[in-house]
N, C-alpha and C positions, 0 to 999 in steps of 0.2 A: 943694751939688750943683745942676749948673741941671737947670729945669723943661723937660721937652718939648717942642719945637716940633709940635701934629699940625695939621697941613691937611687939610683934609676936600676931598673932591672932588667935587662936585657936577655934575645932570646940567644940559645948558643947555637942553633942550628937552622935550615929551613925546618918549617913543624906549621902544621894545623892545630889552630886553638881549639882543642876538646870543651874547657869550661873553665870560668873565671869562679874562684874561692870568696873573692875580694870585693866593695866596693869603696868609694872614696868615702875617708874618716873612717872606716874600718879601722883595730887595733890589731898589730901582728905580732911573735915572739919569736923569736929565732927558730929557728926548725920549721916554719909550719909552709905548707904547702899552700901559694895562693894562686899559681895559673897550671892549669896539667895541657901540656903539647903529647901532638902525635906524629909522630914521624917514620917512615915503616914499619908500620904496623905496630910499633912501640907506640906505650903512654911513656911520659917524660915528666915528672912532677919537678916545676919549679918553687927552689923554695929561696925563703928570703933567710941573711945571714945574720942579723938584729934588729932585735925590736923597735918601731915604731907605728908609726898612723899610716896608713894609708891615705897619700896626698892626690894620685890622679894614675886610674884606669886608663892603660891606651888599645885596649884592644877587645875582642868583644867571640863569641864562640862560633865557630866559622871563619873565622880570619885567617892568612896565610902569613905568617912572618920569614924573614930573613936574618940568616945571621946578623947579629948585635942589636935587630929594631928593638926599640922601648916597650915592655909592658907594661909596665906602672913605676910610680915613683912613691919610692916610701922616705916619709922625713924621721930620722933616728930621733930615738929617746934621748 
């Protein structure tokens, strides 16, 4: 049986979590946008680069992240 592929997805900047797209077992496609950060006064749509499940939400609307924290882990197709 092969082993999971999970990608974590990380934030790229400090940013306040606007709103979460996502929850866990959710399915995603490349392109799609599933956490939007705000960061001076910019929205910042994170997106994910191939499709999978969504395995695990780390963050929730109101949060403060830090360059590279985890928002969620997606396990690839």
């Amino acid at each position: 049986m092969p082993r999971e592929q999970v990608t974590e997805i990380v934030a790229e900047m400090v940013a306040n979590v606007m709103s979460v797209a996502v929850a866990p077992g959710d399915r995603v496609a490349a392109g799609d946008t599933v956490v939007l950060l705000e960061s001076m006064k910019m929205e910042i749509p994170v997106l994910v680069e191939a499709a999978g499940a969504v395995r695990a939400v780390k963050v929730a609307p109101g949060d403060v992240v830090q360059e590279g924290d985890a928002l969620l882990e997606i396990v690839a197709d």
